[in-house]
Backbone bond lengths (Angstrom), bond angles and torsions (degrees), N, CA, C in turn:
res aa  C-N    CA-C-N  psi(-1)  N-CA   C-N-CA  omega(-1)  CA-C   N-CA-C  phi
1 X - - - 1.463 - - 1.518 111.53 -
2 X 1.386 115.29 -28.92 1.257 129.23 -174.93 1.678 113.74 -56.51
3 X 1.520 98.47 -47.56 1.272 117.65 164.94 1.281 151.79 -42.91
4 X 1.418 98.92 -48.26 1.507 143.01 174.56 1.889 104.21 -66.88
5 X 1.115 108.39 -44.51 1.156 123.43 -179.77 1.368 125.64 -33.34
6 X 1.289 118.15 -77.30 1.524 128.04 143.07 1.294 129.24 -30.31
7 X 1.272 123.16 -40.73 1.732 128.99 -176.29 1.753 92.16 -91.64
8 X 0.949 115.51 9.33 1.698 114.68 -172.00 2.046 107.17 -102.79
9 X 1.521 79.84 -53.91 1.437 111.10 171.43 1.662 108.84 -45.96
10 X 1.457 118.96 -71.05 1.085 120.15 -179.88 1.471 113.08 -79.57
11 X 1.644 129.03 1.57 1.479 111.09 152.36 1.878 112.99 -84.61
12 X 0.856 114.09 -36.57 1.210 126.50 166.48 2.044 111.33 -30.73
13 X 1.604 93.88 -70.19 1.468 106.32 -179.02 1.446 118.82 -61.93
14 X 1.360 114.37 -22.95 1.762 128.95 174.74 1.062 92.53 -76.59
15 X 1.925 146.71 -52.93 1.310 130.25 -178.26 1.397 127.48 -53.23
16 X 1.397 110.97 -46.54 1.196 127.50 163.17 1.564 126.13 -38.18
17 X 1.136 105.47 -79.46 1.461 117.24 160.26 1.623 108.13 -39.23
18 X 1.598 121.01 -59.35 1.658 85.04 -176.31 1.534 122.87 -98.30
19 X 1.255 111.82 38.83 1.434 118.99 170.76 1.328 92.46 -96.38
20 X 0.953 122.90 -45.91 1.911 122.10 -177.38 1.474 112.38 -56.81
21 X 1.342 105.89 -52.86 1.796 120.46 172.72 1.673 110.45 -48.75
22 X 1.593 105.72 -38.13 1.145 113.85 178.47 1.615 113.84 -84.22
23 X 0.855 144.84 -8.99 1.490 160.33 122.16 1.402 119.62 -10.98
24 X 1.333 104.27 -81.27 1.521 151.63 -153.99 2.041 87.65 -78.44
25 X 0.870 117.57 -48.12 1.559 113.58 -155.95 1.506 99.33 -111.59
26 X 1.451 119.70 -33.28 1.320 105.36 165.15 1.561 119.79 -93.02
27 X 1.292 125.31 20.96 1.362 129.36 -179.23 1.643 113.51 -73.49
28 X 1.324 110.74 -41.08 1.777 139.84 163.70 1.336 110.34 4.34
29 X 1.854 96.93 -77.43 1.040 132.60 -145.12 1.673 88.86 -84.21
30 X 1.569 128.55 -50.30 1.541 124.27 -172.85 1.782 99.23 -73.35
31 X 1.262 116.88 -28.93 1.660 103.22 -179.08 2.185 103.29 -86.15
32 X 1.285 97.86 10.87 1.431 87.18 165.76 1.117 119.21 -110.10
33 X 1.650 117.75 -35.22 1.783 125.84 151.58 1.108 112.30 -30.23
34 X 1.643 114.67 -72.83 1.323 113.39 -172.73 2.037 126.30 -58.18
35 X 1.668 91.41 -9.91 1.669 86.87 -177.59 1.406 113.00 -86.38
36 X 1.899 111.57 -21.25 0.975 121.30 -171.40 1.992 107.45 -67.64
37 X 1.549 103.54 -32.15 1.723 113.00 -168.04 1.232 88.47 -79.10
38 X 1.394 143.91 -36.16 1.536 135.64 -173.89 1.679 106.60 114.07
39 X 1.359 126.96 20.82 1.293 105.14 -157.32 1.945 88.64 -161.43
40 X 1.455 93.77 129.73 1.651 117.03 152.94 1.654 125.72 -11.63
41 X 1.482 109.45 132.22 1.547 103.27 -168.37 2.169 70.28 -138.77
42 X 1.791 93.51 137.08 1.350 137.08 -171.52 1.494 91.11 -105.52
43 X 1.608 97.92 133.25 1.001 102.82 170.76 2.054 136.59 -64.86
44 X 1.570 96.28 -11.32 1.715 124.66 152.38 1.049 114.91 -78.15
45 X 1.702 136.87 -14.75 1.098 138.50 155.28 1.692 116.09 -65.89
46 X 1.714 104.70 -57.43 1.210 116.36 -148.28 2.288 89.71 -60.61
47 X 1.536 116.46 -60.88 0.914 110.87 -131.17 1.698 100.10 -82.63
48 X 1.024 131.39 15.76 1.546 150.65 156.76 1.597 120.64 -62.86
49 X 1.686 98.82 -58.26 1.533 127.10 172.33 1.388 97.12 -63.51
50 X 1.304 132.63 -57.68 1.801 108.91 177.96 1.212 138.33 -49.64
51 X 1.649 86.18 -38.16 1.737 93.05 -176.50 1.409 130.16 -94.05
52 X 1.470 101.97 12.78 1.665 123.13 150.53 1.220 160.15 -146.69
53 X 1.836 84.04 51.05 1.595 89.82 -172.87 1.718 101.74 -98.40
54 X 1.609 95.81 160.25 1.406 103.38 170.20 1.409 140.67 -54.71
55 X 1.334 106.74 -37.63 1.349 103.81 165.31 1.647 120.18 -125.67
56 X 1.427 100.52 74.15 1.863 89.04 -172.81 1.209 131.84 -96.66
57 X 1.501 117.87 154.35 0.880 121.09 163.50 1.399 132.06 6.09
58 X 1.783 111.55 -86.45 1.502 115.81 179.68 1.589 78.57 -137.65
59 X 1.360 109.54 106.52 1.540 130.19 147.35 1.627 121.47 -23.24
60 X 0.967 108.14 115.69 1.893 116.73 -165.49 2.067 100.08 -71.98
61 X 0.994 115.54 158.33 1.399 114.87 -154.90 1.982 85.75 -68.14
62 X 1.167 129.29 -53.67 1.451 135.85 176.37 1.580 129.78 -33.30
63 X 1.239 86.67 -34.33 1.587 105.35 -168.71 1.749 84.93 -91.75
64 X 1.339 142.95 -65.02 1.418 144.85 -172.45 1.352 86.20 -43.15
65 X 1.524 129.23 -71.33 1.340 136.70 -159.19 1.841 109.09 -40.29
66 X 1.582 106.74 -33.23 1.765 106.31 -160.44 1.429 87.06 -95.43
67 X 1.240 126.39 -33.29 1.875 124.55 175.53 1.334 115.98 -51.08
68 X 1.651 107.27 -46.53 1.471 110.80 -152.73 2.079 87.82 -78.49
69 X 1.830 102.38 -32.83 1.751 89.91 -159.77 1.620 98.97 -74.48
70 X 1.695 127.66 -12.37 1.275 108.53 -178.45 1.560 123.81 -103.96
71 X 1.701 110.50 8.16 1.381 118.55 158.78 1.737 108.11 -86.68
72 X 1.560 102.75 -18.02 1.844 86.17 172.20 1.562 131.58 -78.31
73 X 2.146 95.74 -36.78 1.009 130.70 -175.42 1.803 125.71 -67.68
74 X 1.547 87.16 -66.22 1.321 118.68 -150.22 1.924 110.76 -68.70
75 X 1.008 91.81 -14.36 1.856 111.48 -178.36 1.564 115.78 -115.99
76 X 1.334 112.58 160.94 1.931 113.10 178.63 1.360 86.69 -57.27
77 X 0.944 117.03 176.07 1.623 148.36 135.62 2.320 111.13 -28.63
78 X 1.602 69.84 -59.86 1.599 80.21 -170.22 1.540 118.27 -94.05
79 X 1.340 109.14 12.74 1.481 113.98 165.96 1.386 110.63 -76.85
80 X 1.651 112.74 154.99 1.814 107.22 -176.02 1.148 82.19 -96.81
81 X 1.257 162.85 14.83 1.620 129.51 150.50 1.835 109.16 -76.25
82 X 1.083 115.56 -4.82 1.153 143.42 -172.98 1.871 114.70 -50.42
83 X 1.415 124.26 72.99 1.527 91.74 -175.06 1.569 139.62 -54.38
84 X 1.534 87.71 -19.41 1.927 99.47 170.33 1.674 92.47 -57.25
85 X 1.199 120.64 -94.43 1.009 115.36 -155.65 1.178 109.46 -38.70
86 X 1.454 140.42 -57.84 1.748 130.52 167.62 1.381 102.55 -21.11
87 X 1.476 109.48 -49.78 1.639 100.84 -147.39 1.635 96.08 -81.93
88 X 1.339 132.36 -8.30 1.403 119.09 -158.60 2.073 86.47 -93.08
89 X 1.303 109.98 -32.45 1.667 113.68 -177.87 1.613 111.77 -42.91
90 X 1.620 101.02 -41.80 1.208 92.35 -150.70 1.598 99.02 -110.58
91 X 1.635 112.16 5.47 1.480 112.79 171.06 1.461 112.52 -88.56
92 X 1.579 103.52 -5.07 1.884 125.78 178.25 1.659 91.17 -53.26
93 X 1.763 74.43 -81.66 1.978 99.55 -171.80 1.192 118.85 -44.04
94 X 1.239 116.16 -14.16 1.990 128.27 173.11 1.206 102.75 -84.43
95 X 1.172 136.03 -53.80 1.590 121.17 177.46 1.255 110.08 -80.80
96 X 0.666 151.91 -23.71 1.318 155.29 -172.22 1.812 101.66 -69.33
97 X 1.283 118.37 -48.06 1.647 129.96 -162.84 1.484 80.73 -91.54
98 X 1.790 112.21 -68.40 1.895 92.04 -177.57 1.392 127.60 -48.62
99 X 1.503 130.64 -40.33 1.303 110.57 160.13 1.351 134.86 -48.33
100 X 1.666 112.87 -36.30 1.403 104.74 172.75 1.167 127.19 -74.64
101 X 1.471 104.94 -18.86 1.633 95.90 -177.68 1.848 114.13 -95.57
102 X 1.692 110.28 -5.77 2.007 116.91 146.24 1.556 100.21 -48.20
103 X 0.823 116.15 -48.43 1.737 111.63 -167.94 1.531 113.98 -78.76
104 X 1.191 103.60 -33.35 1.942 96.38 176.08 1.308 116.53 -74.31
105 X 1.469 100.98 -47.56 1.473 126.47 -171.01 1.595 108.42 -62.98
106 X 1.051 107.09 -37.76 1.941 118.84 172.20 1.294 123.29 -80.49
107 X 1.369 107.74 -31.43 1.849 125.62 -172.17 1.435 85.97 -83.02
108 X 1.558 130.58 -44.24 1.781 109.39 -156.64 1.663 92.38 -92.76
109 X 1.082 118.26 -14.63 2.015 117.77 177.75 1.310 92.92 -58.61
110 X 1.400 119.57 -55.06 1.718 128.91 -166.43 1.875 120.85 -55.93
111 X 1.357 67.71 -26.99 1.663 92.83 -176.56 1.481 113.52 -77.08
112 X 1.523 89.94 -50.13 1.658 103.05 -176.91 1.521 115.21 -61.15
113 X 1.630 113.19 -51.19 1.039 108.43 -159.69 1.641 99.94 -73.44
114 X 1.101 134.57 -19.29 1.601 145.18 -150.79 1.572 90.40 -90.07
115 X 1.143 113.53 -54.54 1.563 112.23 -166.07 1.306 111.66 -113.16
116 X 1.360 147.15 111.70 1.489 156.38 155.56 1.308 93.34 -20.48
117 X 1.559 133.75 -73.36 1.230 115.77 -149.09 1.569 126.87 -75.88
118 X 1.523 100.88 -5.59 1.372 120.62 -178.94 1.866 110.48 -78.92
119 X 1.087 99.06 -18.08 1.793 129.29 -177.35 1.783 92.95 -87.37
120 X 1.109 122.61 -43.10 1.529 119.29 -154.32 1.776 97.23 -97.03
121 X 1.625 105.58 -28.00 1.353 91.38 -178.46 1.832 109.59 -112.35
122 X 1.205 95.93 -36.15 2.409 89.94 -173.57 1.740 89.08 -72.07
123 X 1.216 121.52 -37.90 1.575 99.52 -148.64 1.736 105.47 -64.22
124 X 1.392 109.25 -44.88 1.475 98.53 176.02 1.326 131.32 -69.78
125 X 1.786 120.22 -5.60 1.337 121.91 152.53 1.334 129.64 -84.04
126 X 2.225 102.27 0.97 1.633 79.21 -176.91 1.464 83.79 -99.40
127 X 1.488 138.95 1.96 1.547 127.38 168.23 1.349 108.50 -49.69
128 X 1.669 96.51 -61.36 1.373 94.02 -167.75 2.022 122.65 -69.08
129 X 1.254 95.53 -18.72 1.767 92.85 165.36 1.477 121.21 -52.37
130 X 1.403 111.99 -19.07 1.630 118.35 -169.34 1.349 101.15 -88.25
131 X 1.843 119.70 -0.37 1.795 99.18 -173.91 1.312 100.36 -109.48
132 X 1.114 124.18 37.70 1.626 130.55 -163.01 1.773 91.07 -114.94
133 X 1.404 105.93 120.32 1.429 90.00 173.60 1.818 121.19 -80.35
134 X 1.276 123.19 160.87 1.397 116.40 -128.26 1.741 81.19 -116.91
135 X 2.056 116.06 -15.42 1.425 97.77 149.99 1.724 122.13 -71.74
136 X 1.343 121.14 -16.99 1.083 112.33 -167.12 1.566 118.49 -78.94
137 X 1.725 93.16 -26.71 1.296 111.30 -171.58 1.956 112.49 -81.48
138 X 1.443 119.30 -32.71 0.961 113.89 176.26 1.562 126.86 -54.03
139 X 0.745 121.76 -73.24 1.664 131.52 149.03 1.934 121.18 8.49
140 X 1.485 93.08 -43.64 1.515 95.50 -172.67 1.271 90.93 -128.48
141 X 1.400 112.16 29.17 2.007 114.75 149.28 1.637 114.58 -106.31
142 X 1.272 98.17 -22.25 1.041 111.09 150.19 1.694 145.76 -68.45
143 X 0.672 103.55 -61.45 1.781 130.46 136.19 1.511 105.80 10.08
144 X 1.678 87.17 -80.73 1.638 122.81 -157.60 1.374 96.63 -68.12
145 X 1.419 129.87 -49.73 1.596 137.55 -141.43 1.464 70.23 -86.27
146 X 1.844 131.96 -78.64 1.482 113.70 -154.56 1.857 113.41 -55.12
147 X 0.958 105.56 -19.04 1.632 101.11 173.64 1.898 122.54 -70.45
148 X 1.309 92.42 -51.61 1.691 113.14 161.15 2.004 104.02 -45.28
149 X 1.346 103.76 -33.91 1.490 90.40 -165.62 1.646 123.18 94.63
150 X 1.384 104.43 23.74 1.717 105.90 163.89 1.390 100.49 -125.06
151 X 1.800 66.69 128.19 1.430 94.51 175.91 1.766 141.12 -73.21
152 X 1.305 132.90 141.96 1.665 103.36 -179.31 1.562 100.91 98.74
153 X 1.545 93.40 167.90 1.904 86.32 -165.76 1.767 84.10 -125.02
154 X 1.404 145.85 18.31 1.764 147.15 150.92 1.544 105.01 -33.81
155 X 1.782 100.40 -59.75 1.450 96.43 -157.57 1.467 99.73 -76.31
156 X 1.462 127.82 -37.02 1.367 102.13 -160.01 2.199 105.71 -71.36
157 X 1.007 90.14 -24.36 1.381 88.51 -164.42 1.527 100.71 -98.61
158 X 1.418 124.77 25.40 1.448 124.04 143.95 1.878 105.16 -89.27
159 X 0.987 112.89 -52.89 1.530 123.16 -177.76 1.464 100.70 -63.57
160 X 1.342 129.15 -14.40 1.358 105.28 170.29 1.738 101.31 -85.80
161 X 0.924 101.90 -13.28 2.041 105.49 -158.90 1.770 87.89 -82.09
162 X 1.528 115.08 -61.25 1.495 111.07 151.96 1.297 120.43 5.34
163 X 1.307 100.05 -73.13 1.321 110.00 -150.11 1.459 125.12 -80.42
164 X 1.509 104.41 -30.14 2.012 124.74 141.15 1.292 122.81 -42.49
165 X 2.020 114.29 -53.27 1.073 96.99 -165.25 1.241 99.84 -111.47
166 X 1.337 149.09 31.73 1.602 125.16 -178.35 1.682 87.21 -102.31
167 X 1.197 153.96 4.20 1.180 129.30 -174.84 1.540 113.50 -118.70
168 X 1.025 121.63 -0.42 1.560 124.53 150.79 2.068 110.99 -66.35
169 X 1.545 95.79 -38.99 1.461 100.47 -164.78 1.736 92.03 -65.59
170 X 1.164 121.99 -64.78 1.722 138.18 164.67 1.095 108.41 -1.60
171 X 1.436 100.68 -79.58 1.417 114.47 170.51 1.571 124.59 -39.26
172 X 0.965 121.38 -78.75 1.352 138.80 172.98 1.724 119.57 -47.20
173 X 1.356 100.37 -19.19 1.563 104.11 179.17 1.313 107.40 -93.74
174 X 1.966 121.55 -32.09 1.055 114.98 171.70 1.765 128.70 -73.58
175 X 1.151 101.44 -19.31 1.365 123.62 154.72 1.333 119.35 -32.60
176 X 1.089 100.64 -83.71 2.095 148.37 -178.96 1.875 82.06 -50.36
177 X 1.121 111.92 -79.32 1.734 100.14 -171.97 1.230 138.50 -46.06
178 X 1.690 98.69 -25.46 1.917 116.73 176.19 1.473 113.91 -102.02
179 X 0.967 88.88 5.94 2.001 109.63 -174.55 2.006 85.34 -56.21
180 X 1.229 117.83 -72.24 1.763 108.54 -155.38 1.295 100.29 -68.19
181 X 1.582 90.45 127.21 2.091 97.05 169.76 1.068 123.54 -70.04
182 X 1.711 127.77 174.10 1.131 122.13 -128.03 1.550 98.58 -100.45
183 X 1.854 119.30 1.24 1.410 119.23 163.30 1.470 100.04 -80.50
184 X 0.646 125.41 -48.40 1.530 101.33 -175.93 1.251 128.90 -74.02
185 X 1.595 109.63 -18.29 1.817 94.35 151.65 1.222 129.51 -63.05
186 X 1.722 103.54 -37.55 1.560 120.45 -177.47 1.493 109.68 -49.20
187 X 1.560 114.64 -46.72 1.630 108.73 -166.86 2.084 99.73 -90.04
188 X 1.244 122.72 -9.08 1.503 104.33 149.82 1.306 130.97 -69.00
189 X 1.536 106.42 -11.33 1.642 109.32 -178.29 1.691 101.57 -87.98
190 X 1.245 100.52 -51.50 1.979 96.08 171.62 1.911 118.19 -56.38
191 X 1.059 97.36 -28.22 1.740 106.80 166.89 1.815 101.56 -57.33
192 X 1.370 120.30 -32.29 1.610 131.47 -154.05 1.929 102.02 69.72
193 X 1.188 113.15 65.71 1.414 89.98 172.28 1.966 113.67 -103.78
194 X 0.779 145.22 123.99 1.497 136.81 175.56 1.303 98.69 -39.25
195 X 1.803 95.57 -177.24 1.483 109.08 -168.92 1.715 86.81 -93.96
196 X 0.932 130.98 -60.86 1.601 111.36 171.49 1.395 120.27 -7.83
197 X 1.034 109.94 -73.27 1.443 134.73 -174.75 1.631 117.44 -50.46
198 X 1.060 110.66 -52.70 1.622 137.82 159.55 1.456 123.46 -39.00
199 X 1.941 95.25 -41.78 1.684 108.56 160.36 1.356 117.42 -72.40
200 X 1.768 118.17 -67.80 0.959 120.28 -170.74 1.679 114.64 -49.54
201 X 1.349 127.73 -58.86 1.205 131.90 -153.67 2.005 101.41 -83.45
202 X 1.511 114.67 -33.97 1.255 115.24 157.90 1.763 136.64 -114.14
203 X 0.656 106.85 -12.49 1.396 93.14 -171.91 1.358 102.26 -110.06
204 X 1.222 130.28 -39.92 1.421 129.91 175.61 1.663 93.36 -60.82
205 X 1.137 143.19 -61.35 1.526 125.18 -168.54 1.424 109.06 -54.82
206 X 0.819 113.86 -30.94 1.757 127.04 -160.08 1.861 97.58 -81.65
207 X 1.431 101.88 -33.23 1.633 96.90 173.21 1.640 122.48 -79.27
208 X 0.970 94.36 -16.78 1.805 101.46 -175.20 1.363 111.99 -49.62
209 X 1.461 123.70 -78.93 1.343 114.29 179.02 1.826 119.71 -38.04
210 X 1.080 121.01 -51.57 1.463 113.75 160.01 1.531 123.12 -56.50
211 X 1.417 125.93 -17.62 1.324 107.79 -177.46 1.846 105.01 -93.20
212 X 1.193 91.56 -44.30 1.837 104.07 164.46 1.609 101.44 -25.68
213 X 1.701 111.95 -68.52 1.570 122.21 -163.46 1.651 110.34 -74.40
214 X 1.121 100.00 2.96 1.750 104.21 168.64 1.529 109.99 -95.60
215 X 1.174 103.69 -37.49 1.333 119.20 -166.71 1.904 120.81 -62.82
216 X 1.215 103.46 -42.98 1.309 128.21 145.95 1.488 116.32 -37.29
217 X 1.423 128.93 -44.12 1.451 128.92 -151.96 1.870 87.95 -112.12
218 X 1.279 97.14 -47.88 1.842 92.96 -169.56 1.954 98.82 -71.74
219 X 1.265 131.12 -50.40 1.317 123.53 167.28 1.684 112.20 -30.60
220 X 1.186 119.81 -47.48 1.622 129.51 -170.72 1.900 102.65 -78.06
221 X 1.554 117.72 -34.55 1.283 126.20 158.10 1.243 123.08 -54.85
222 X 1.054 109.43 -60.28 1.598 116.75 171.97 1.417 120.19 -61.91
223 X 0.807 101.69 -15.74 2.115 99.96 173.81 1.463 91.72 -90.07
224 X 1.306 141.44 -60.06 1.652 153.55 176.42 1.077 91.08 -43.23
225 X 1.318 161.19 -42.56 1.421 162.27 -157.27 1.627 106.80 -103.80
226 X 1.622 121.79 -29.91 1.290 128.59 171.48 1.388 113.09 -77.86
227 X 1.671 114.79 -38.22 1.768 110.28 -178.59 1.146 116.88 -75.53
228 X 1.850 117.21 -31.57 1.765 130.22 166.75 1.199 105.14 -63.16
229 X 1.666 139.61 -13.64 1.489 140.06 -154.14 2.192 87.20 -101.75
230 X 1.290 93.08 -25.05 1.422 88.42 -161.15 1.554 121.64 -83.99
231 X 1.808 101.90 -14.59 1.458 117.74 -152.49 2.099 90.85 -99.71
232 X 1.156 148.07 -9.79 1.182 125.89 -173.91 1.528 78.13 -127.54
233 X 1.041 150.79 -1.35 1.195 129.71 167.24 1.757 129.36 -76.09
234 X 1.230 101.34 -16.99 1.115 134.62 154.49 1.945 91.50 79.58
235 X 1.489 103.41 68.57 1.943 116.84 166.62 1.625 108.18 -99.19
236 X 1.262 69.59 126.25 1.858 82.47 173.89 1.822 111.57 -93.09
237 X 1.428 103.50 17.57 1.696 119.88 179.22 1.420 118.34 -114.48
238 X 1.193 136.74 143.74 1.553 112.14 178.32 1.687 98.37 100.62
239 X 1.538 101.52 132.21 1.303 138.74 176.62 1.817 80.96 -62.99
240 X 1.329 143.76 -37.73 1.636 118.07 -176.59 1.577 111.74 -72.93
241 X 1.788 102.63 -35.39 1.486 102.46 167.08 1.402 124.53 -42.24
242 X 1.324 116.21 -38.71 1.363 124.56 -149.15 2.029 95.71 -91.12
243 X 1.167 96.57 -23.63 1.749 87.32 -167.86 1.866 88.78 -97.13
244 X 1.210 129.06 -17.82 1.238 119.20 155.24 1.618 139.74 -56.28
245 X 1.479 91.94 -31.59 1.428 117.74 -169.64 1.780 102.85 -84.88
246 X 1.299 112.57 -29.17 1.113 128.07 156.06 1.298 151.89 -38.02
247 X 1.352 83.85 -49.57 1.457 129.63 -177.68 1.542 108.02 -78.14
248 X 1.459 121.13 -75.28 1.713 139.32 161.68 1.442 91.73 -41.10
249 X 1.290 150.44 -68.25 1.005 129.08 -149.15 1.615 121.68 -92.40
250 X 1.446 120.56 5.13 1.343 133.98 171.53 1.345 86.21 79.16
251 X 1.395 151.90 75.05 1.518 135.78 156.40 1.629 95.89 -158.48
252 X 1.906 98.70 95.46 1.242 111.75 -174.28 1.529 120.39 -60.33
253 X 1.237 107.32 -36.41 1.240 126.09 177.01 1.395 113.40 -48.46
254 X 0.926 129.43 -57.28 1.571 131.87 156.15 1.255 131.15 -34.84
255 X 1.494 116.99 -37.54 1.210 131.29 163.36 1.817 114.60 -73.86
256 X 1.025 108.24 -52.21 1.413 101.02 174.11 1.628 122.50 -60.99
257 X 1.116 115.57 -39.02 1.809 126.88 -171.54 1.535 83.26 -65.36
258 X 1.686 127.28 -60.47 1.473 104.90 -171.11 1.524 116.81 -60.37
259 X 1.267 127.63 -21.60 1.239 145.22 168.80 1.288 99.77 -45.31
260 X 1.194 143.59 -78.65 1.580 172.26 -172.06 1.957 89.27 -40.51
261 X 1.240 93.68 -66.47 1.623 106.15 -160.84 1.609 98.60 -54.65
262 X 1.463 118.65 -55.51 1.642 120.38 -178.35 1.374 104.69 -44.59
263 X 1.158 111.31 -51.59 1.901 118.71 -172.87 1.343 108.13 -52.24
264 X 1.675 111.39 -44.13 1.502 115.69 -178.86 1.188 120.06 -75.55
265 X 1.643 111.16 -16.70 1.548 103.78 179.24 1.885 102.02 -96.50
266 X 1.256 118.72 -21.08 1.456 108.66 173.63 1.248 114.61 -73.87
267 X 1.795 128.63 -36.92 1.761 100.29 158.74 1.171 114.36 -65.44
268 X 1.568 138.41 -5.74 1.803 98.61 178.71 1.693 84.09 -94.96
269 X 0.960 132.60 5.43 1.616 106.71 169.46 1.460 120.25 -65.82
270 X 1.288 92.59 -33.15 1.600 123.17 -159.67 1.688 98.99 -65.18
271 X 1.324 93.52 -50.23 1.401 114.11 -173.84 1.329 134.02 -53.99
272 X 1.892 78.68 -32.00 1.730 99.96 174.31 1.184 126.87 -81.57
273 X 1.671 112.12 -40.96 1.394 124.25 149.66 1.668 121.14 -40.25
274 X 0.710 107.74 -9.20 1.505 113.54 -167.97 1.678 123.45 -104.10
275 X 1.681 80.16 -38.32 2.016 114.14 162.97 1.640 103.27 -45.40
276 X 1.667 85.43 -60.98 1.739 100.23 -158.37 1.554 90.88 -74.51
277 X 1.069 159.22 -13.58 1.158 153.68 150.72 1.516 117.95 -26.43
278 X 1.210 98.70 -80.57 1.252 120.82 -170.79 1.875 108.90 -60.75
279 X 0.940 106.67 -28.20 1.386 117.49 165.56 1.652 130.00 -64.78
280 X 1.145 102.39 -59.23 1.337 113.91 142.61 1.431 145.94 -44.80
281 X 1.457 105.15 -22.11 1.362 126.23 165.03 1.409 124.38 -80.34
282 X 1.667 89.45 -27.16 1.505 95.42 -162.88 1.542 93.20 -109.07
283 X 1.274 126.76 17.28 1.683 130.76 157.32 1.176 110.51 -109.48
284 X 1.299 137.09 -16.35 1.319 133.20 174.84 2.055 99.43 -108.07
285 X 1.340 108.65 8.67 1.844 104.22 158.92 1.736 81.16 68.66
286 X 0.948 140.60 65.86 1.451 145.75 144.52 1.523 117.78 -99.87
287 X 1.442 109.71 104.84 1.650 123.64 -177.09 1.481 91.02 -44.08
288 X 1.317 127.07 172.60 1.349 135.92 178.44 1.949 80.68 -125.24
């Protein structure tokens, strides 16, 4: 309970704050109604009128709350007003881009750490790949794939999710691989162990906790890279569809509940990463 306390505190103070915001910004619109009828708006008037109009401003935390429970609830599974189903589209395109980018992000660490020159030349282009903004970049991944001749909008908006998350993993794996100092390589070489051996029994254990703690951040990338994958491609599927569709159609509320739903599906990603953690720890005999 002790715990809870603090994370309680600051949900508490975020409500607060945007019931006021929600006040303050949707007040506008009721002191312009009311100027149009000719007549005075009370401050027992005003703060009623914010917190239920149809299309407001900044959506009161209550009103998000009854959107988000009747796009989870209120429909099959397999209806497209459906946020499950939104949400299962775009948790596709999340694994799909996070697996590929475990494999880039791990294959060029392997690379890096193995070969100096692979260190002297990818690592400072995959820095600089990260200052490219990833709206600017989607667009002409798209581009490229319909010119190439693939079809469907999977691939481009796995390779954008790619492209978020393989460089935390990179990072963190090259880390994780140079992690054991240079006595303890030294006394596997007087043991005679190969460089195989050298990985498996050290350096690959020694990377885990860092690849685990990437994994967490690039999973949460790769969904951010799946909802931006969804918005110039122009999908009418997907939790990005839905806060787009939102958006074009003036009905904020829509946009926020999918808002809500992404957040809810990146902690259980998080969560899951975290599963498989501990699992992994507890097959390779890692104390927690």
């Amino acid at each position: 309970m002790k715990r809870a306390l603090p994370v309680l505190a600051v949900l508490l103070g975020i409500l607060v704050l945007w019931y006021l915001a929600t006040v303050w910004m949707n007040s506008a619109w009721v002191y312009d109604q009311a100027a149009r009828e000719g007549r005075t708006v009370t401050l027992a008037e005003l703060i009623p009128a914010t917190m239920a109009q149809d299309r407001p401003l900044l959506p009161p935390p209550h009103q998000v709350a009854a959107k988000l429970w009747e796009g989870l609830t209120a429909q099959a599974v397999t209806s497209k007003r459906s946020l499950v189903y939104h949400g299962f589209i775009t948790f596709r395109g999340t694994m799909f881009g996070f697996a590929l980018g475990i494999v880039l992000g791990v294959g060029l660490a392997l690379a890096i750490v193995r070969f100096r020159v692979m260190d002297l030349s990818v690592m400072p282009w995959a820095i600089i790949s990260q200052t490219v903004p990833i709206v600017a970049i989607a667009p002409m991944i798209l581009a490229v794939s319909n010119k190439v001749g693939i079809d469907g909008r999977e691939v481009p908006k796995a390779i954008i999710a790619a492209y978020l998350s393989f460089f935390p993993v990179l990072v963190s794996m090259v880390k994780g691989l140079r992690a054991p100092d240079q006595m303890q390589l030294d006394l596997l070489k007087t043991w005679g162990a190969s460089e195989m051996q050298t990985f498996r029994k050290l350096r690959l254990p020694a990377s885990m906790p860092y690849f685990f703690a990437s994994l967490k951040v690039a999973v949460a990338a790769a969904l951010v890279g799946t909802i931006v994958g969804e918005l110039p491609t122009g999908a009418v599927e997907g939790l990005g569809a839905r806060m787009l569709i939102g958006s074009q159609y003036g009905e904020p509320l829509i946009t926020w509940a999918a808002l809500f739903a992404s957040a809810m599906l990146a902690g259980l990603l998080i969560v899951a990463v975290a599963w498989l953690e501990r699992l992994a720890n507890a097959k390779m005999g890692v104390r927690a």
